[in-house]
N, C-alpha and C positions, 0 to 999 in steps of 0.2 A: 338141486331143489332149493337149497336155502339163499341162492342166489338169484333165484325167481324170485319167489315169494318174497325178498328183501328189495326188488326194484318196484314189488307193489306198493309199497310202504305201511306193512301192516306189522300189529303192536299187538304185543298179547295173546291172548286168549284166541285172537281174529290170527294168528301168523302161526300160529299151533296148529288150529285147525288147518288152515289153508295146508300146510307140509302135510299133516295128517291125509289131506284128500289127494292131494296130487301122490303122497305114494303109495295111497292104495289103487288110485287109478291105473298107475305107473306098473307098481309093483304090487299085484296084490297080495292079501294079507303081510304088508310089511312095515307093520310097528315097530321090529325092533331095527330097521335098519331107521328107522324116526328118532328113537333112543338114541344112535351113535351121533345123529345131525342137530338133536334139539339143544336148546339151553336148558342150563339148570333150573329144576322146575323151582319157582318163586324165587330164583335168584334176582340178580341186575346186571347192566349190560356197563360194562367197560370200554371207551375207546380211547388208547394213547396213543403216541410216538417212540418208536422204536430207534435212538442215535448210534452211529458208529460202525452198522452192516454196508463189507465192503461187499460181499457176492449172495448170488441167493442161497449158498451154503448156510451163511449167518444164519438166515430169517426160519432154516428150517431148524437150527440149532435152540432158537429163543424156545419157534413154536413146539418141539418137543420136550423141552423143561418146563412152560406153560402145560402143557396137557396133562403131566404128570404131578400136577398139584393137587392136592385133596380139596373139592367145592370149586375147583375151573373147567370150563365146558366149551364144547365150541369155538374154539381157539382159530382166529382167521390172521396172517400177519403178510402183507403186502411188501414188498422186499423194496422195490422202485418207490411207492410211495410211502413208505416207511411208515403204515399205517398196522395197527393192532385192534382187531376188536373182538372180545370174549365177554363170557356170561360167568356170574361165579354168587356164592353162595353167602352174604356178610357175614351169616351166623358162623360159618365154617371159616375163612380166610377174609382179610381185610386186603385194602387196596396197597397198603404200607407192605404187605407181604408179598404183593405180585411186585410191586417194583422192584422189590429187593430179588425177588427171583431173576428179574431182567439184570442188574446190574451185577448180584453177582459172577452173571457171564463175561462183564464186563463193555456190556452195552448204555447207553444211556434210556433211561426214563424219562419220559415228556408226557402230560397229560393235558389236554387240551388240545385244539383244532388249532391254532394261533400261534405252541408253543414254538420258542427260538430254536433250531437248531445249529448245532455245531457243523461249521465248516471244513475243511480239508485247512490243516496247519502246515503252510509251507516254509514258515521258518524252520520248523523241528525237522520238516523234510528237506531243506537245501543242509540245515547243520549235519544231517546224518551223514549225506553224500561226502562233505567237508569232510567227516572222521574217515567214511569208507574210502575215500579216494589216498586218503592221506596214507593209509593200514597199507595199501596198496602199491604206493612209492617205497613207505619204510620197509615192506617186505621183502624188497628187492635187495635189500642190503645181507638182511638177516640168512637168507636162502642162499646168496651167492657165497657166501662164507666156505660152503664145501667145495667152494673151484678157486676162488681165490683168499688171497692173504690178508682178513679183516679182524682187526685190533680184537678181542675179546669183552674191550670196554666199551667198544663203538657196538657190537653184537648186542650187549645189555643192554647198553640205554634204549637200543631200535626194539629193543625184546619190550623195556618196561611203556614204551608211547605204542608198541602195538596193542598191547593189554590194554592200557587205559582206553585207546580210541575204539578197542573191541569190547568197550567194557560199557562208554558211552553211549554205543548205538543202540545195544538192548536194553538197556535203562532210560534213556531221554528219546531216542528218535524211533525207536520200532517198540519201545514197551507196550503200545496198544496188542499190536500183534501178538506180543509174550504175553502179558496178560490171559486175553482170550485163551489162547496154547495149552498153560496151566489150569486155566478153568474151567477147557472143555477134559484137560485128562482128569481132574478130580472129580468132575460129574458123569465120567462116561462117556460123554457126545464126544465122539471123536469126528474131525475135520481137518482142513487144510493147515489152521493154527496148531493143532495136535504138534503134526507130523515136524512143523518147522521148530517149533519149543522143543521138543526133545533134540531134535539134530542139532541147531547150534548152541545149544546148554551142552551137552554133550562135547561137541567142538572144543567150548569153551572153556569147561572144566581139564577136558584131555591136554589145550595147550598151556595153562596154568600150570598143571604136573609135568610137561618138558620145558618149560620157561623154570620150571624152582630145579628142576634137576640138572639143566642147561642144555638139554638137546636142543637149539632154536632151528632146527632143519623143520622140527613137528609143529611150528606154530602153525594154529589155523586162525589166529583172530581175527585176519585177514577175509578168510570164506564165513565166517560171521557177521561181520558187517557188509560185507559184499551182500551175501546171500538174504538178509534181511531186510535191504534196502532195494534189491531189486523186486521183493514182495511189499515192500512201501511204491516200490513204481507199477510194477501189477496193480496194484488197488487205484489207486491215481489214477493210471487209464481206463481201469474197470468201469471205478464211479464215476467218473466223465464220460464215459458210454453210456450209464445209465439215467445221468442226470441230463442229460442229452435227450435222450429219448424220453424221459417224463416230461420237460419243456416244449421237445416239438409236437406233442397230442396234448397238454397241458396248453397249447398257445390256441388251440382252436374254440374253444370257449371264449376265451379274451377276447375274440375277432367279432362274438355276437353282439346285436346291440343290449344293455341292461335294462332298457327300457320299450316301452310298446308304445303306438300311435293308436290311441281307442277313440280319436277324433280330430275336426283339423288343426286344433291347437293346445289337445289336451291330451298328457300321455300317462302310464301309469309303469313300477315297477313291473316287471315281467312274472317274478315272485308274489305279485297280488291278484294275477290273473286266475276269474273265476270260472267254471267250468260253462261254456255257453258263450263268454263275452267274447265281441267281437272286437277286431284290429283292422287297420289297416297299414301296409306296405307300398312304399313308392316306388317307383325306375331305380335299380342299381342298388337298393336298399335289401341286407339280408332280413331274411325272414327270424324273430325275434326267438321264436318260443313254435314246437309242433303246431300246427292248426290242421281245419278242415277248409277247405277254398270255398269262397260261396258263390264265386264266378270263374269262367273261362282264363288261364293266365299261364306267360312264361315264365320257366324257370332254368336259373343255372347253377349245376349243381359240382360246378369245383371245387368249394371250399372241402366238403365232403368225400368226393369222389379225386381229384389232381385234374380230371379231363374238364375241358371248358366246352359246352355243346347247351344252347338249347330242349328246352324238355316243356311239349305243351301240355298243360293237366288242363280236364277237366271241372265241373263244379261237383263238387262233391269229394273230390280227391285230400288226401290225406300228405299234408307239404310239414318235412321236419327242417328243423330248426337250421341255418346256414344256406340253406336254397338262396340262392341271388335272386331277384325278380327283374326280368327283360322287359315286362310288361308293361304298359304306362301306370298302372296301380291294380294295387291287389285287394279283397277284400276278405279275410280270414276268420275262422272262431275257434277257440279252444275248444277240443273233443270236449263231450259229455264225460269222460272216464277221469277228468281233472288234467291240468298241465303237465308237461312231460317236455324232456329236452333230449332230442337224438344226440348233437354232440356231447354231451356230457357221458350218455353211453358208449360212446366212441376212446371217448378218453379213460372211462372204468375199466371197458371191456379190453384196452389196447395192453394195459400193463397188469391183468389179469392173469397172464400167466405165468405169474409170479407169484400167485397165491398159494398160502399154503397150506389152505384148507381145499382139499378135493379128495373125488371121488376111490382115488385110487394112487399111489406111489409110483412117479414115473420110474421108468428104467434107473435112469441113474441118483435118483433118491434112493431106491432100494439099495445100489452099488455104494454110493456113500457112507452107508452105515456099518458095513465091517470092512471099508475097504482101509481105512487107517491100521485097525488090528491086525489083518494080513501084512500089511506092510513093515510094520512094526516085528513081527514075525519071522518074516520073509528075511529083514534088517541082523537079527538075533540069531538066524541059521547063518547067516557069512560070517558075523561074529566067532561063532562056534567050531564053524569050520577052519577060520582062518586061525581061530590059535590053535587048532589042534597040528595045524601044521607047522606049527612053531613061529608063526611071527607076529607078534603081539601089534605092531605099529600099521602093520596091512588091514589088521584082521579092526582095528578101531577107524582106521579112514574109509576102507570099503563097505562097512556099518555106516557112519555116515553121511556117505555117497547115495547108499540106496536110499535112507531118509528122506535126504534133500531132492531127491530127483523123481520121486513118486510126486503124485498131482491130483489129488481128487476134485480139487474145483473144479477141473476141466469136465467132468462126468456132471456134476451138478448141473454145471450151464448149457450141457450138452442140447436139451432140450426147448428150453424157454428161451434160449435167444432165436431158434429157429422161428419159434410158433409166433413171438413179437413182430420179427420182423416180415412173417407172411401175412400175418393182421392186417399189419401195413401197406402191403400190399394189394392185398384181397380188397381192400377199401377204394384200388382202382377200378375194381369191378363193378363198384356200386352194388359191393356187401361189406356189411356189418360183423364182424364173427363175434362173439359174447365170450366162447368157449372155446381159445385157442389150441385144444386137443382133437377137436376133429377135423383141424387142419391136417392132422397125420395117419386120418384114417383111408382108406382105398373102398369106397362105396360100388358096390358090385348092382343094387338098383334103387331109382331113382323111383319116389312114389308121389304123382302131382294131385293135387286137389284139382275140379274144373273149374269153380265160379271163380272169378277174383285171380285166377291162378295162371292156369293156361289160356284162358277166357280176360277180356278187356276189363272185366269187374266195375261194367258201369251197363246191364241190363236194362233193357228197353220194355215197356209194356207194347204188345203188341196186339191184345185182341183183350175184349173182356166179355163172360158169356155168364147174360145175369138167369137167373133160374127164380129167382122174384121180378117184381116191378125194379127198374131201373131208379132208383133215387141218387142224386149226387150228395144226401145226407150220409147213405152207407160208406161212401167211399171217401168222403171228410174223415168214418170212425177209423176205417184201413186207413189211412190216412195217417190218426193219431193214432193207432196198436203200433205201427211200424217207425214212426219218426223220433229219431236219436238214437237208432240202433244200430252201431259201426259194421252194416254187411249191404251188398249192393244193391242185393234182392230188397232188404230194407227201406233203402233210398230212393229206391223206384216205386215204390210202392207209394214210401209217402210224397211223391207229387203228383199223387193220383188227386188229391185235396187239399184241405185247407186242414191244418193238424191242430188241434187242441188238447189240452192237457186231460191223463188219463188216470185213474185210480188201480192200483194193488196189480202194478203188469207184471207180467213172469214171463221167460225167456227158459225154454224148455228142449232143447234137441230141436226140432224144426216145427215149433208152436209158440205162438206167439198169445196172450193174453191177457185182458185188463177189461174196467169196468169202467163205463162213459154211459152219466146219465141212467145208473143203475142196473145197466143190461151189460151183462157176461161175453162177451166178444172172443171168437177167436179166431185165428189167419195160420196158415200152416202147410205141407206139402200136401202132396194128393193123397198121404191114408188117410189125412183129419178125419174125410169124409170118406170112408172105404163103401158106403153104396152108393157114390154120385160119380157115375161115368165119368170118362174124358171124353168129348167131342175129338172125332177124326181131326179134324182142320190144326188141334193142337197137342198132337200124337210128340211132335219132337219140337215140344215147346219147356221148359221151366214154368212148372203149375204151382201155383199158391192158392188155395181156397179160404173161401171168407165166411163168416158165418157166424151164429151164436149156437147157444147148447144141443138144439135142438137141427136148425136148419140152418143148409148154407146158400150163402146169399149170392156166391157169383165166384166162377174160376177164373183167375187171371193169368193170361198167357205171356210171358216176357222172354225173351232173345239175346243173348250176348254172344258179342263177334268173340271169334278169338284173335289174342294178339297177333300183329304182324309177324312177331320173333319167334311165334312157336314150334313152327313149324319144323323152322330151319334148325330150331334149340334142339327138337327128338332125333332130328335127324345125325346130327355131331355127336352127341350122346350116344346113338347106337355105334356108330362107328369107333365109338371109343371104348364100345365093349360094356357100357353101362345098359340095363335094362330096364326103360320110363314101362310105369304102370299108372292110372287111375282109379282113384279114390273117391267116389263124390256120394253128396248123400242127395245128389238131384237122381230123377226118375232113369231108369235103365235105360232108354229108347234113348234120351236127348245125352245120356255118357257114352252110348254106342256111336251114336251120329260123331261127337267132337272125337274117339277114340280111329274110328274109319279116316276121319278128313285126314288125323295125324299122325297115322299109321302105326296105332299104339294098337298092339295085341290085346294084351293086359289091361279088362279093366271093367268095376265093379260099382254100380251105383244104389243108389237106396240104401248106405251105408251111413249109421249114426257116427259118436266119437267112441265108442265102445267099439267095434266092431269095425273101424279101422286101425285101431290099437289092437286088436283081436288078429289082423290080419298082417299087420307087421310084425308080431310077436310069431306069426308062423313063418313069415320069411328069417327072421333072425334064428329061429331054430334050425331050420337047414344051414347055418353059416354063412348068412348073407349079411355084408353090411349093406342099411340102409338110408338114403337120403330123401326125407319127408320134404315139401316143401308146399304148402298152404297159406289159407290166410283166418278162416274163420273161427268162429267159438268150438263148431263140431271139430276142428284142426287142432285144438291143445291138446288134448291128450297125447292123439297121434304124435304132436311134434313133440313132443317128450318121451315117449317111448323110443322113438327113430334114434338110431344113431346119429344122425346129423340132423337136425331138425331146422328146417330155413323159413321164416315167414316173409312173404312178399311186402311190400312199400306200404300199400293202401291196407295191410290186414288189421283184424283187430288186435287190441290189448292184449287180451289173453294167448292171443296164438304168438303175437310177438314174448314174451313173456315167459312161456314155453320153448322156444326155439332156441337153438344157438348162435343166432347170427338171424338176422333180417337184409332184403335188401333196400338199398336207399333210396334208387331212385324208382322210376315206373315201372323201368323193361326190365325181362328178368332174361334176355338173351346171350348176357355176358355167364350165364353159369356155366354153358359153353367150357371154358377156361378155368374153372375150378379143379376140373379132376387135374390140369396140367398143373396147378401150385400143388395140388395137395402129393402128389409124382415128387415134384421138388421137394417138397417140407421132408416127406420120407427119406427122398436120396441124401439130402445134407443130414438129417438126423444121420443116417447109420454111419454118414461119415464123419462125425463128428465124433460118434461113440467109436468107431473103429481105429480112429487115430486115436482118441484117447487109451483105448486099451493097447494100440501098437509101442504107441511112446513109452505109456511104462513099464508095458513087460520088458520092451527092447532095452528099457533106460535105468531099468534096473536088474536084469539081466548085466551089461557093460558096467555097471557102479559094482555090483557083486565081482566080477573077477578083477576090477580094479582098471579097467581101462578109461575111467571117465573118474575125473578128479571131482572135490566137491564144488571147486569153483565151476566148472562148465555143467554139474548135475543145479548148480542153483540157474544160471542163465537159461537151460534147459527146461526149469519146470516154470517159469515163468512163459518162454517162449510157447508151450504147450497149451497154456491161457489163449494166448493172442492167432493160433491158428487157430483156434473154437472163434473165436469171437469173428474172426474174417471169414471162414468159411459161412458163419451163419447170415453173415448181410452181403456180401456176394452175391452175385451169379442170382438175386432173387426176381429178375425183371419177370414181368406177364409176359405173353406172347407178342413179338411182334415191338415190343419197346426194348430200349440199350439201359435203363435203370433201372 
């Protein structure tokens, strides 16, 4: 919800209500789940920069010391884009106190959109490897001593430059690491730093006490800086993975032009564009900024989608932002609803799941949070066990070992690297997903809207039957009730005339009205007027009646094809075990007709947004999940109830807005192929969580009876990383491609 309501751009009083109404639409009576999502009431809004998270471990580490502050709310913190933004109370906590809450974790503070961040320090990282490599020759000396014949004084000195070099790496080249370590065990939050602060503190205190007593068989200063540095190479590759992938959705913005053509030699920032004003676009030139098309024209839409193909729209069609133009010129207008940039939603939504404000605690968020204390646990019983059997030096290495060779990062990432990288993909399809969590859901049926949806969403008038004298002033005023109102029926309507501007119009469920030249007008479906027949001739037509308070002035009959892809679209969907149903709030007869042609069983017209929400709320109580996919105003609710909520290319605002995901381009035939990712997303999730729980029971399981030293439990738990990471961008091609 709050990430609807936040891409509408509302402030205040206007962004309360709005969550207010969408969750009681949503959810009724549900204020107090408004209470868990709201800002602090008469707080202010904070947005910083968050330095130094190397996994989305960190970001959920911050955002849980954030929450538990007295007078902070609403805690959102973006791990990729290393962004934070919360509500907090001045009277209660000041700014100087959240930062210092960040840094005590030992992350960096940045306030400001602009501030500098800190880089990746490869000095401190090649010097560490210099110590670790070094610990690593000198060891060889120190250890062989039990098989052959080595000076006593040559054993020392290699004992006092292992210490130093194992003394250097956790203080200069991995202190960030230690840091964090210590500072999530003093505050509780246990995580990956946890686990590795205790094991090579530990390590390195136990070879100290056989270095002064001179056992140098026990040194381990060696799997200390070993084992620290190959978690300073874990991160390295980590954040090059991530920084990676914020650049490559990050670069798509950059490719837009900054500026519009609002004439042949005059252009204006994109940022200055007013709601209404018109542009134009040449041959091979991308489209600047969303518009509406005001004439016939091509498009290509690979920057958006990777496929390079022609896409004819026509006028009136709704073209986002990155569309290439084939055509020899375009002529565009900003929606009535104000500016809007599809890529830029491409790029929020892409590294979105990595936020860490949602609905619900993935799988391995939940695992994370006692899985260090088991561990640690787990670590204390071989302990225990091992000196009760008498050997004190087993019973402190095979502690260790389990330490080192648990992995919780791997469970963290288990999830959102998958869902990023299906985003990714899914965007071959010519969709959008906003909400990279129902990329992992298994939708059992499919529920489509007709107009706009299954239907071409560019309706034709085909009859008009006047019930007064025929004037073309009335259909000037239909004309102006209907024009600038983002739905087809809309559109068509208003080229019935010449539109003029109207007073105090209200958009109402399927009523439309306003006051022109002091008379009350309204246009609306066939109850408007529930004692004015429908003539035979347009029994399975899309009826709008015209009229003012009293009397209506004439029913207009309109027609829309269905898409070419429809057909074939129900048809792969049943075979795939999905069950399409029809939602429309047009008349019975003309949902029957388009539900025959496409041989959808299922399906219910003369249906408000109440009352499709009403109706998905019954399927989801049988244990169905659901896949909404509409375009209209009557469609938001619906799309927000749905468990997957999809708005078509041309829909409006709201329904987009609502939805989880929109498509980009016209045809919606490629949804097709979504159940087939969403198949994938699941299989690689559970194998992602199944290897990480294989690893470390097995991996520490072996560390516990001592068959795995701490050097091969530190290569081990790093290695454990980088199968999550590979598994999840793998094997992720659509059907029918090799990438």
């Amino acid at each position: 919800m709050w990430t609807i309501v936040g891409k509408m751009g509302l402030d205040g009083s206007e962004r309360d209500e709005r969550i207010a109404q969408l969750l009681e639409g949503v959810f009724p009576g549900g204020e107090e789940s408004a209470a868990a999502e709201s800002a602090i009431e008469g707080g202010e809004e904070l947005c910083f920069l968050v330095g130094g998270m190397v996994c989305p471990a960190c970001s959920w580490l911050v955002h849980n010391s954030l929450g538990k502050l007295r007078g902070v709310g609403n805690v959102n913190l973006n791990f990729i884009a290393e962004t934070c933004t919360l509500s907090y109370d001045p009277m209660v906590i000041g700014r100087d106190d959240i930062a210092a809450s960040v840094e005590r974790l030992g992350y960096k503070f940045y306030e400001g959109e602009d501030a500098k961040r800190d880089g990746f320090d490869y000095f401190r990282f090649g010097a560490g490897w210099f110590f670790a490599l070094n610990n690593m020759m000198i060891s060889f000396v120190v250890y062989s001593a039990e098989s052959w014949d080595v000076p006593y004084a040559m054993q020392l000195v290699c004992s006092i430059l292992l210490a130093v070099f194992g003394t250097l790496v956790p203080l200069y080249a991995a202190r960030t690491t230690m840091i964090y370590g210590f500072r999530q065990i003093a505050l509780r939050q246990y995580r990956m730093e946890s686990l590795v602060a205790l094991s090579t503190t530990a390590a390195w205190i136990y070879s100290v006490y056989a270095m002064v007593t001179g056992d140098f068989a026990r040194l381990y200063f060696d799997v200390v800086a070993l084992l620290l540095m190959l978690i300073e190479t874990g991160n390295l590759i980590s954040g090059s993975f991530y920084k990676k992938l914020s650049r490559r959705v990050g670069s798509l913005s950059w490719q837009l032009p900054k500026k519009a053509r609002v004439g042949d030699d005059d252009y204006a920032a994109v940022e200055e564009l007013d709601p209404g004003r018109e542009f134009v676009v040449q041959r091979d030139e991308f489209v600047p900024t969303d518009g509406i098309l005001m004439a016939p024209a091509e498009f290509d839409f690979s920057l958006i989608t990777g496929e390079s193909h022609g896409v004819a729209l026509e006028q009136g069609h709704y073209v986002g932002a990155g569309a290439k133009l084939l055509s020899e010129g375009a002529h565009l207008s900003v929606p009535a609803s104000g500016r809007s940039n599809l890529i830029q939603k491409i790029v929020e939504s892409t590294i979105e799941a990595f936020n860490t404000r949602k609905e619900q605690l993935s799988f391995g968020d939940r695992i994370s949070q006692w899985f260090v204390p088991v561990v640690v646990g787990v670590g204390l019983l071989v302990l225990v066990g091992n000196l009760a059997l008498g050997d004190r030096g087993d019973a402190i290495i095979r502690m260790l070992s389990v330490l080192i060779v648990a992995c919780p990062c791997a469970f963290g990432i288990a999830e959102p690297l998958v869902l990023t990288a299906a985003i990714e993909k899914v965007r071959g399809l010519g969709i959008q997903i906003f909400n990279g969590a129902v990329l992992a859901l298994k939708p059992s049926v499919v529920v489509f809207d007709k107009t706009g949806t299954l239907t071409r969403g560019a309706p034709e008038v085909h009859k008009v039957v006047w019930l007064v004298e025929r004037k073309q002033h009335l259909l000037d005023v239909l004309a102006s009730l209907e024009n600038g109102i983002e739905h087809p029926i809309a559109r068509a309507l208003a080229r019935l005339g010449s539109p003029r501007p109207v007073q105090e119009r209200t958009v109402a469920r399927t009523v439309v009205s306003a006051k022109l030249d002091g008379t009350h007008y309204l246009s609306g479906s066939a109850d408007l007027y529930p004692d004015v027949g429908i003539p035979p001739d347009l029994k399975e037509s899309t009826i709008v009646m015209f009229g003012d308070a009293d009397t209506c002035y004439c029913i207009v009959g309109l027609k829309d094809a269905l898409r070419e892809e429809s057909k074939q679209l129900v048809s792969d969907l049943v075979e795939q075990g999905v069950q399409p149903l029809i939602f429309s709030g047009d008349r019975q007869a003309v949902v029957e007709q388009v539900a025959n042609e496409l041989g959808i069983a299922g399906f219910h017209g003369e249906m408000g947004c109440t009352d499709k929400q009403a109706a998905i709320a019954a399927l989801q109580e049988q244990g169905k999940a659901v896949l909404m996919v509409g375009d209209g105003i009557n469609d938001a609710q619906a799309l927000a109830a749905a468990d997957f909520g999809l708005a078509v290319f041309s829909g409006q605002i709201p329904a987009k807005m609502s939805a989880d995901g929109v498509f980009m381009v016209p045809e919606i035939g490629k949804l097709r192929d979504l159940p087939f990712m969403q198949r994938k997303v699941r299989h690689k999730i559970r194998l992602n969580y199944g290897w990480a729980f294989l690893y470390n029971i097995v991996g520490m399981f072996l560390a516990g009876v001592g068959w795995l030293s701490p050097k091969y439990c530190a290569v081990g738990m790093v290695f454990s990383n980088l199968v999550v990471i590979w598994n999840s961008m793998h094997g992720m091609a659509l059907p029918g491609k090799r990438t």
